[in-house]
DOVEX-369997 format. One line per field, with one value per atom (N, C-alpha, C, O): residue number from 1; x, y negated, z negated. Coordinates in steps of 0.02 Angstrom, whole numbers. Example, Ala and Ser with C-alpha at 12.3 -4.5 7.8 and 13.67 -1.06 7.14 Angstrom:
! residues 2
seq: c(1;1;1;1;2;2;2;2) .
c1: c(660;615;660;712;642;684;645;670) .
c2: c(284;225;165;166;112;53;-2;-57) .
c3: c(-390;-390;-390;-423;-354;-357;-394;-402) .
This chain:
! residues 238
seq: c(1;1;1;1;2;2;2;2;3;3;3;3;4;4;4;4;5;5;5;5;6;6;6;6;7;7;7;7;8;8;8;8;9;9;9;9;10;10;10;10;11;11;11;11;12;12;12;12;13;13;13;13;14;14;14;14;15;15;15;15;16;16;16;16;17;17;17;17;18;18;18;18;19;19;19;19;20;20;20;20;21;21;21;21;22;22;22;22;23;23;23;23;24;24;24;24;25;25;25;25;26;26;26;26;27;27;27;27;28;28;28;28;29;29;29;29;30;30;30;30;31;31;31;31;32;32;32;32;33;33;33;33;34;34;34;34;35;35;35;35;36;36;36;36;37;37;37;37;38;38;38;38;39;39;39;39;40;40;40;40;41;41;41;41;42;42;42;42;43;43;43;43;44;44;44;44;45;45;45;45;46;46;46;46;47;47;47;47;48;48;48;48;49;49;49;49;50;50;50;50;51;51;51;51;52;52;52;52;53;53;53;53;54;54;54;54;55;55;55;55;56;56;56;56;57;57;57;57;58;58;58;58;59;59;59;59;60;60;60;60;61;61;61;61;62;62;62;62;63;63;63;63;64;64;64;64;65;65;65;65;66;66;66;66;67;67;67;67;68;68;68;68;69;69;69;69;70;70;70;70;71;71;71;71;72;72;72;72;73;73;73;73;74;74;74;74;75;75;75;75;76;76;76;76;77;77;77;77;78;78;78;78;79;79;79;79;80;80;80;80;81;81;81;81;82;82;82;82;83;83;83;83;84;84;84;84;85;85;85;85;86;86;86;86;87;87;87;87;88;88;88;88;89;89;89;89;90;90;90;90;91;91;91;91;92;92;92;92;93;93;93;93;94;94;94;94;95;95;95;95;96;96;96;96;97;97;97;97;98;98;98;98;99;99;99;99;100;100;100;100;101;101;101;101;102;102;102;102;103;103;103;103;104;104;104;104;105;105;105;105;106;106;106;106;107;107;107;107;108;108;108;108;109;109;109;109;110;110;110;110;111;111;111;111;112;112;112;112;113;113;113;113;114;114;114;114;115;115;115;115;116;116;116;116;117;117;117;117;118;118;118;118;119;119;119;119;120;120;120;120;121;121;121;121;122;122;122;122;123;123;123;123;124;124;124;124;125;125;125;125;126;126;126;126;127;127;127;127;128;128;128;128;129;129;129;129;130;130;130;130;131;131;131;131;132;132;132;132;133;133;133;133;134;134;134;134;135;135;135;135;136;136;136;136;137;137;137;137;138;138;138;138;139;139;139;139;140;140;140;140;141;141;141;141;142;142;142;142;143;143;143;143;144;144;144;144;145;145;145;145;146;146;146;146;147;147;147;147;148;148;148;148;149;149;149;149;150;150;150;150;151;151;151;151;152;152;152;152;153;153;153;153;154;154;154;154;155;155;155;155;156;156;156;156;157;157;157;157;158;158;158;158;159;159;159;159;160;160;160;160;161;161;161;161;162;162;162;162;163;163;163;163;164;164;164;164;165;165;165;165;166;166;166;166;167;167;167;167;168;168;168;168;169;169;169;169;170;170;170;170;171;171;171;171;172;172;172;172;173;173;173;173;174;174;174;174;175;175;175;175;176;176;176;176;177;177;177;177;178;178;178;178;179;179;179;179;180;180;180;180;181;181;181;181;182;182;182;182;183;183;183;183;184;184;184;184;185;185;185;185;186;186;186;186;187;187;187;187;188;188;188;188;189;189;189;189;190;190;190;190;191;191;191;191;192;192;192;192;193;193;193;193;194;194;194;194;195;195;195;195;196;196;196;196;197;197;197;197;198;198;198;198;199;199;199;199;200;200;200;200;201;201;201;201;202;202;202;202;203;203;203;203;204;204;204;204;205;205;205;205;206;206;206;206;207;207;207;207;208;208;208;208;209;209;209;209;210;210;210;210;211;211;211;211;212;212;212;212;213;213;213;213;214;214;214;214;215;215;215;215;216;216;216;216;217;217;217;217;218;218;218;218;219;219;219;219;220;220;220;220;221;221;221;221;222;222;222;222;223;223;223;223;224;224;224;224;225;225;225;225;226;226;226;226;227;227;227;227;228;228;228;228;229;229;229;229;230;230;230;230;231;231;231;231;232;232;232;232;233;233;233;233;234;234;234;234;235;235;235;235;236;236;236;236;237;237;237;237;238;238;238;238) .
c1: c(42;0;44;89;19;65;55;12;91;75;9;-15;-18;-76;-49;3;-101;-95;-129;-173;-110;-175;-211;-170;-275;-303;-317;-328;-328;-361;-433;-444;-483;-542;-581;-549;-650;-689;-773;-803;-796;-884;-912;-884;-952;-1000;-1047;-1068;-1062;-1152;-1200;-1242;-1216;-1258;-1255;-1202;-1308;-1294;-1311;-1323;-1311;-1322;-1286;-1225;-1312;-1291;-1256;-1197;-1310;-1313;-1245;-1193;-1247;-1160;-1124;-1102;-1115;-1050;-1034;-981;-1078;-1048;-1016;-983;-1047;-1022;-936;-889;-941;-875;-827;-771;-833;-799;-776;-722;-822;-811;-759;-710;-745;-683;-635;-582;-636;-587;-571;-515;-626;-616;-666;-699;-659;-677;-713;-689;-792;-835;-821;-792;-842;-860;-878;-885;-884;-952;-899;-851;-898;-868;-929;-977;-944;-995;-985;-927;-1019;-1000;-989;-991;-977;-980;-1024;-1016;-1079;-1134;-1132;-1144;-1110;-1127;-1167;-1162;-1200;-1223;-1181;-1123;-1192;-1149;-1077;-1074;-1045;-1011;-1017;-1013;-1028;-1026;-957;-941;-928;-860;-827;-838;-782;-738;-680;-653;-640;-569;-531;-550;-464;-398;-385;-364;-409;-347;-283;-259;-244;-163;-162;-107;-205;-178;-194;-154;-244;-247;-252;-270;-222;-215;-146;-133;-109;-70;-100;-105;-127;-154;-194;-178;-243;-275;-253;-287;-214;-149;-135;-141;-108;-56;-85;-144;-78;-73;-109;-78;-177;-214;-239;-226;-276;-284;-340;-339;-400;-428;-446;-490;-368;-327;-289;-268;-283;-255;-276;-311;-259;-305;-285;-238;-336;-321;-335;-368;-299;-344;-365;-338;-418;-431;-454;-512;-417;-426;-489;-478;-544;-609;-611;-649;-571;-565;-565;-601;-508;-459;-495;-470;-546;-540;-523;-535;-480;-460;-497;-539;-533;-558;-528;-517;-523;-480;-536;-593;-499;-565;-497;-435;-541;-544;-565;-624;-545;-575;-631;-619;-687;-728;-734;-714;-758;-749;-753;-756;-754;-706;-758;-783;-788;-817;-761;-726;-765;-719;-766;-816;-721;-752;-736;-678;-784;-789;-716;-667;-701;-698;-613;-557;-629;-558;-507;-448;-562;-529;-508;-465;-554;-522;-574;-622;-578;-632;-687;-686;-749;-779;-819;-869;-817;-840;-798;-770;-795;-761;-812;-856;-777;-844;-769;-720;-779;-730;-789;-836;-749;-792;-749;-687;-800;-773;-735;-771;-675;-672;-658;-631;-694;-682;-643;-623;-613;-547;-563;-516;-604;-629;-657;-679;-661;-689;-664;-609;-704;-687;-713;-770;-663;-674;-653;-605;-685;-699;-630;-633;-590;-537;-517;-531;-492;-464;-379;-363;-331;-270;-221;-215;-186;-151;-127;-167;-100;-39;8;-2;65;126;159;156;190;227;296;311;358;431;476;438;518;562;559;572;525;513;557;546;645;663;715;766;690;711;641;618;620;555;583;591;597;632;572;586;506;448;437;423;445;465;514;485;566;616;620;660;574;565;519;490;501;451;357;308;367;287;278;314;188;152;143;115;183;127;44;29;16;-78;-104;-118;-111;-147;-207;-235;-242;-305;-353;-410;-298;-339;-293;-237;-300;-248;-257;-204;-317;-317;-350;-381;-351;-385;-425;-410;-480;-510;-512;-528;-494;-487;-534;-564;-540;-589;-518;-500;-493;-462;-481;-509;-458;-448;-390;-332;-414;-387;-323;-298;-289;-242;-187;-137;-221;-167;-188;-187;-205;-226;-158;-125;-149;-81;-81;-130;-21;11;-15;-57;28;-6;22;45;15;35;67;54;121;179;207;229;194;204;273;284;330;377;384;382;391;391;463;467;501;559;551;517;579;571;523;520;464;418;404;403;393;388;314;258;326;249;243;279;168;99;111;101;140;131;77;58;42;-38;-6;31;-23;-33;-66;-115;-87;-155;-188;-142;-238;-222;-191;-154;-215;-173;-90;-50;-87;16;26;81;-20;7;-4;-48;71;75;31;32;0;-90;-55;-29;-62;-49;-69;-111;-59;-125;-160;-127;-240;-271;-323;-376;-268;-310;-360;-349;-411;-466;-459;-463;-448;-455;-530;-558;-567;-641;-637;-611;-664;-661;-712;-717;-748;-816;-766;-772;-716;-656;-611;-575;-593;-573;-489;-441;-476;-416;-423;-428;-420;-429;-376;-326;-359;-296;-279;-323;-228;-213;-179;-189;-140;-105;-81;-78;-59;-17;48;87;55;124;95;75;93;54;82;100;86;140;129;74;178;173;128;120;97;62;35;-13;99;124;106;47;161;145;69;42;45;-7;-56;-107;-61;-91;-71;-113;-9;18;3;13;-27;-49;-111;-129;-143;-205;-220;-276;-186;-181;-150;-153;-123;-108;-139;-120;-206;-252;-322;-365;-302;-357;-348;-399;-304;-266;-289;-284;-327;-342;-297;-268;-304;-241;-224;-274;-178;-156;-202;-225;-210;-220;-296;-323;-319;-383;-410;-467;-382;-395;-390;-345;-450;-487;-414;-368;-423;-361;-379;-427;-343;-351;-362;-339;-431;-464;-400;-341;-432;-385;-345;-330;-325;-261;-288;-347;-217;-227;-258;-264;-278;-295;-228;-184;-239;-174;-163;-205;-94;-92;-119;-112;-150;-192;-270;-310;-279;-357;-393;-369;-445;-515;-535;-562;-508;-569;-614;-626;-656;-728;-762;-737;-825;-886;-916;-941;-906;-930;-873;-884;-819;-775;-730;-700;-719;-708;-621;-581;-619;-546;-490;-506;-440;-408;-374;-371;-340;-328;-278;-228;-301;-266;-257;-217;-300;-303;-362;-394;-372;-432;-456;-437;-525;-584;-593;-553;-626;-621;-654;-701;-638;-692;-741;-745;-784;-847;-864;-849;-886;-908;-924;-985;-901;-938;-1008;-1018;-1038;-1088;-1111;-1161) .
c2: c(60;0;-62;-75;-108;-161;-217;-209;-261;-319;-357;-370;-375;-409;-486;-514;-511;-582;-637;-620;-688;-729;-769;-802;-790;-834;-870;-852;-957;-1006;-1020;-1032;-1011;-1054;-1083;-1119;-1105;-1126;-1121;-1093;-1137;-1107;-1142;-1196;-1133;-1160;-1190;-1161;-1259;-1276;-1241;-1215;-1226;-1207;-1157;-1151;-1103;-1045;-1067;-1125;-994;-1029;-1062;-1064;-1088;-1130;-1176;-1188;-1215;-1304;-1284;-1315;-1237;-1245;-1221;-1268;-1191;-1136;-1225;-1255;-1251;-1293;-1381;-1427;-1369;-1407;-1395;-1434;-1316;-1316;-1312;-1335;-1295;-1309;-1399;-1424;-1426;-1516;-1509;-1533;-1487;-1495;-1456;-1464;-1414;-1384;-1337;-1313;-1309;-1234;-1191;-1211;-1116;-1056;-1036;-1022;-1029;-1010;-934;-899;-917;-833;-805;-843;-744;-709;-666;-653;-641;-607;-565;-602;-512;-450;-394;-375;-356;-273;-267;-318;-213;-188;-217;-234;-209;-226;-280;-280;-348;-396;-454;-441;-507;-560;-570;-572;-578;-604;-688;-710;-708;-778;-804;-761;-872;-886;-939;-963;-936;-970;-993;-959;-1057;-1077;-1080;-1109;-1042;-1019;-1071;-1089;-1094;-1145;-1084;-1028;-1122;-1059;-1069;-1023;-1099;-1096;-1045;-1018;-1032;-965;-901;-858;-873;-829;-810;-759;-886;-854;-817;-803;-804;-728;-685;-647;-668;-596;-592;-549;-639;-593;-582;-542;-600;-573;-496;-457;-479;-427;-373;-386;-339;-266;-220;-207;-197;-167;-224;-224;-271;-333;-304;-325;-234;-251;-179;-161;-161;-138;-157;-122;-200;-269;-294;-344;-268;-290;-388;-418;-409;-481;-510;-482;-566;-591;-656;-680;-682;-742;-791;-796;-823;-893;-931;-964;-935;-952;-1010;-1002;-1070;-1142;-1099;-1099;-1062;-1034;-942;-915;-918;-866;-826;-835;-759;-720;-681;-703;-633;-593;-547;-560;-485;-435;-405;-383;-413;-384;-351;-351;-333;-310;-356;-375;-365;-370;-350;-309;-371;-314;-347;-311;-414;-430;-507;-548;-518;-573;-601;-556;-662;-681;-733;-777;-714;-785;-810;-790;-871;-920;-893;-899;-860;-837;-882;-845;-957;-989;-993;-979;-1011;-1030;-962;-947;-934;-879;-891;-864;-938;-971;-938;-914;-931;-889;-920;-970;-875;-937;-904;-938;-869;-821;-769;-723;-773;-680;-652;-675;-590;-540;-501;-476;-508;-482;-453;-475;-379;-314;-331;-329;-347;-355;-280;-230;-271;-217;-214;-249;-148;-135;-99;-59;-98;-38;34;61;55;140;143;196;83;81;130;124;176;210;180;162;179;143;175;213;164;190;139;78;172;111;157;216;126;157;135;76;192;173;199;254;140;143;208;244;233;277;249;206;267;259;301;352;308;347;337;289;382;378;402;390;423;442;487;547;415;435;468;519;433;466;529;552;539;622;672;706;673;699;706;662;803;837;810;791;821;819;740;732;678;601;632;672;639;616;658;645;705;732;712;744;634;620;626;620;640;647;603;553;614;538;565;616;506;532;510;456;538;524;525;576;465;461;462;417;491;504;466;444;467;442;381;398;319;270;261;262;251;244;295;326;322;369;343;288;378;351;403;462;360;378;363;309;404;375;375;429;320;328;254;210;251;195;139;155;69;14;21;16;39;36;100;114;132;175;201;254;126;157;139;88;213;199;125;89;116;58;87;63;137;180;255;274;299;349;358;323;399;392;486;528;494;572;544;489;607;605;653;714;631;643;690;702;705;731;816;848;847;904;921;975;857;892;877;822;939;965;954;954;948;931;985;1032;977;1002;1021;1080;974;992;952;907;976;911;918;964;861;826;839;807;886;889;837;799;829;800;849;823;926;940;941;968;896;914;827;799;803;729;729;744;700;708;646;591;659;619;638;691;569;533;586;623;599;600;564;534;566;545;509;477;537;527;540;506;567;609;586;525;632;584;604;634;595;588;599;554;658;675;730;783;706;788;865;920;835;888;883;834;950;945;971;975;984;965;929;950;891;855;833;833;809;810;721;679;710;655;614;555;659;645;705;760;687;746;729;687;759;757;783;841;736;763;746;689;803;820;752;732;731;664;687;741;608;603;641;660;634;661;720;737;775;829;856;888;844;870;842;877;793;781;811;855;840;894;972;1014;984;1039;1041;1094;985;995;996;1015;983;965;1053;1078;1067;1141;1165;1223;1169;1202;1191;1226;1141;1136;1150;1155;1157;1179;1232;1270;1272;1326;1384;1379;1448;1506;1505;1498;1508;1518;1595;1596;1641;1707;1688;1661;1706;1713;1623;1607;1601;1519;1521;1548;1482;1498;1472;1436;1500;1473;1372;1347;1340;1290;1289;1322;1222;1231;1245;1227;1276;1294;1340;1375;1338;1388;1465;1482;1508;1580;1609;1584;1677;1734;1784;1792;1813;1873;1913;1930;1927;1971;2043;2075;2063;2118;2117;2164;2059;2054;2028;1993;2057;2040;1989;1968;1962;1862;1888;1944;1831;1807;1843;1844;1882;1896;1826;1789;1808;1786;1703;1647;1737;1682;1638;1676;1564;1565;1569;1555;1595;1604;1532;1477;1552;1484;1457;1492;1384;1348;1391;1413;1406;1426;1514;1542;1539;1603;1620;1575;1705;1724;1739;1757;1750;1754;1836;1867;1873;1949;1979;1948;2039;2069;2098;2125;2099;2107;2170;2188;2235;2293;2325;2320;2374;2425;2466;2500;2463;2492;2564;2592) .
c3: c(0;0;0;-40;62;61;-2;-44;-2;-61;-53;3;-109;-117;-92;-108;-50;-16;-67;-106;-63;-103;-68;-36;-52;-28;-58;-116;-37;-97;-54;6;-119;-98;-115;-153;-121;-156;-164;-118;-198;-185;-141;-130;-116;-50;-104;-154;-82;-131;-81;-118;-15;31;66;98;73;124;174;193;212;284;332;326;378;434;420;431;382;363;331;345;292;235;289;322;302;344;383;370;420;464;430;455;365;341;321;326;293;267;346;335;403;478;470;487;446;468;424;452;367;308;330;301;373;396;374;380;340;305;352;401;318;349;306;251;319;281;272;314;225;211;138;90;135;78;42;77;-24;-65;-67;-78;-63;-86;-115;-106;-149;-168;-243;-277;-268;-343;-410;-468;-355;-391;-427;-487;-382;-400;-356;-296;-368;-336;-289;-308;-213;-159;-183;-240;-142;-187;-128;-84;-103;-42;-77;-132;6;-22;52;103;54;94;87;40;151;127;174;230;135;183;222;207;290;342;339;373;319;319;255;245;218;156;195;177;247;281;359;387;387;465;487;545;438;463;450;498;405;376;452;493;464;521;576;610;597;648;646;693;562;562;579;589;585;590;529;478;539;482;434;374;464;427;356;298;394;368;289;250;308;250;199;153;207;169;96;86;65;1;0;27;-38;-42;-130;-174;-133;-210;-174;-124;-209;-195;-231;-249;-242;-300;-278;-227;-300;-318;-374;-423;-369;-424;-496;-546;-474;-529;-569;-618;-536;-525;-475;-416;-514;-450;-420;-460;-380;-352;-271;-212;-322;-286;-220;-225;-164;-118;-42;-40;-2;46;130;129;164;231;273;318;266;305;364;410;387;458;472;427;527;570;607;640;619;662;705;680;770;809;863;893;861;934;998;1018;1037;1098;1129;1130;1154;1182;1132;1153;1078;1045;1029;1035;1008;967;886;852;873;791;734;763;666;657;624;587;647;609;555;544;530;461;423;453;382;366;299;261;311;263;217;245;145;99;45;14;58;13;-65;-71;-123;-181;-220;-215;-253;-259;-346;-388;-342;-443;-456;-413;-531;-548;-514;-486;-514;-471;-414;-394;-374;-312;-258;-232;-243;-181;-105;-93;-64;-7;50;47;108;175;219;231;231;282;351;360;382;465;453;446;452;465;516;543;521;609;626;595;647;675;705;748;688;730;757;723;803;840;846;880;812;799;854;901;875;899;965;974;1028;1080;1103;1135;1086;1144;1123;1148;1084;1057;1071;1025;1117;1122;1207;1249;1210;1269;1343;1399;1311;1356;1384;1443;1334;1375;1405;1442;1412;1439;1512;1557;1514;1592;1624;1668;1595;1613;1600;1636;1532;1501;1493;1498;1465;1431;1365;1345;1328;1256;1267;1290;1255;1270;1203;1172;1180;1109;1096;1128;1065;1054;1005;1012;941;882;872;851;880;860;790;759;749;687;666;709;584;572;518;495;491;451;371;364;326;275;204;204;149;98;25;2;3;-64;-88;-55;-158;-177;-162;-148;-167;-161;-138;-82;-223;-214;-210;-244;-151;-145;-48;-17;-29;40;82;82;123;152;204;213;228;245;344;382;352;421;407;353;475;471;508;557;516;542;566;527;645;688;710;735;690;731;796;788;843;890;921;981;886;895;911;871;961;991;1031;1059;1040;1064;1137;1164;1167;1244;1291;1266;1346;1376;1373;1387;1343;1315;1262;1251;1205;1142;1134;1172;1060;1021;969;951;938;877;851;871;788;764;690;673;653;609;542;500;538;512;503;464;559;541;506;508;483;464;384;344;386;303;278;306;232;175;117;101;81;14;-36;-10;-84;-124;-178;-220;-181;-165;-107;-104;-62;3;37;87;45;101;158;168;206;274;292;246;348;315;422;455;455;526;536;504;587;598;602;575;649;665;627;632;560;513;556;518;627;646;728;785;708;774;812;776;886;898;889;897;877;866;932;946;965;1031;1060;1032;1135;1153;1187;1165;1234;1278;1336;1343;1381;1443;1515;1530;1563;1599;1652;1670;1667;1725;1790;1819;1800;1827;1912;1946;1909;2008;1989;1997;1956;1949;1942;1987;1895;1897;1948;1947;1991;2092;2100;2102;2112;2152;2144;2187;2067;2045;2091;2117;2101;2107;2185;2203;2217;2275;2327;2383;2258;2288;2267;2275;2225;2204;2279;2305;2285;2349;2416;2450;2440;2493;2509;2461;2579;2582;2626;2680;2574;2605;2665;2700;2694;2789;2811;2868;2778;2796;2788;2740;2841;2882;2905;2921;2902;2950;3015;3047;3040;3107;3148;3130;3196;3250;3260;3231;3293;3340;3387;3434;3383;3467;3521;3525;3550;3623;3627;3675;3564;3543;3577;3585;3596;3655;3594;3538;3621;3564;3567;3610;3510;3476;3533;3575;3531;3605;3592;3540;3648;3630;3621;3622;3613;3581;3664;3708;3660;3720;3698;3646;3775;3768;3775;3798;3749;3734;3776;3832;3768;3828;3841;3799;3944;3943;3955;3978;3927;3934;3994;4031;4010;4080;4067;4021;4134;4147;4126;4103;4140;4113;4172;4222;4173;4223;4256;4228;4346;4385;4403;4441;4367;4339;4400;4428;4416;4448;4427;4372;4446;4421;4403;4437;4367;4359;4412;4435;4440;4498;4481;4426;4521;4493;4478;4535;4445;4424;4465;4465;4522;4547;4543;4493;4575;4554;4585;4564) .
């Protein structure tokens, strides 16, 4: 679990619109503190205390505190509203969290040591499947990401989630109790070319080409005309 961030903020007098857009004219970022069974907090946060956090990487793994005109409140990230047009934000949603809170999060995957991996280097794809996974623990012990080394492995190896080392206290929380996480999958050409010789039909029994003679030995056609310059057959005795 990475370090706790602090945000500074303050209470909203107004829900709603009318407030949210009031606290925009001040130059703050409206948003809601909710969860552990308490009254919602409506509140406006300085974006210079949290416009890195929403940048980084697993923002919304991130545990946060947030100074509330000198209370703290330990929470979570739950979501992000932005300006279509700016991209600046214009709400956020922070899940309040209690000493035993169990919580629902998604964490990254990473991928180590491409190029010790025999199957890149002849040209595979790693093909990722699950970029984040989703996990159930508490607060403070939700991993940072997860981390597959990739070393020895050959096209058409998988990743499963059983081979990924989990904290404990962790649950990872999946319909598919092994699901694949990624693979190693053979370059692109090759496998057109698999397929391409898969469609290709056998030489043995393909019709001749128009025009083309018949097998020596074999009776033309009944019925068939002679060929350029050739005589005509005589006619049958009777």
């Amino acid at each position: 679990m990475s370090e706790t961030t602090k945000v500074v903020a303050k209470k909203r007098d107004r829900a709603g619109k009318g407030g949210a857009r009031s606290s925009r004219r001040e130059g703050l970022i409206p948003a809601v503190i909710y969860g552990d069974k308490q009254p919602p907090l409506m509140i406006a946060v300085e974006p210079k205390t949290i416009q890195r956090e929403l940048h980084k990487e697993g923002y919304f793994n991130h545990r946060l505190e947030i100074d509330v005109e000198g209370t703290a409140h330990q929470v979570l990230p739950r979501d992000v509203q932005v300006d279509p047009v700016t991209d600046k934000p214009l709400h956020l949603d922070f899940l309040r969290i209690g000493p035993g809170s169990i919580i629902s999060v998604q964490v990254p995957v990473h991928f180590k040591n491409e190029a010790a991996s025999p199957g890149i280097k002849r040209g595979g794809v790693l093909n990722i499947v699950l970029h984040e996974i989703t996990v159930r623990t508490k607060a403070d012990t939700i991993p940072e990401y997860f981390e597959v080394d990739l070393t020895g492995l050959e096209i058409g190896h998988s990743i499963h989630l059983s081979t990924i080392s989990v904290p404990e206290g962790v649950r990872v929380v999946s319909r598919d109790k092994d699901a694949t996480v990624a693979s190693i999958a053979a370059p692109t050409v090759v496998r057109e070319q698999a397929a391409a010789d898969a469609s290709t039909p056998a030489a043995d029994g393909a019709a001749p080409a128009a025009g083309a003679a018949p097998a020596a030995g074999a009776a033309p056609a009944a019925g068939a005309a002679p060929a350029a310059g050739g005589k005509a057959p005589a006619p049958a005795k009777k």
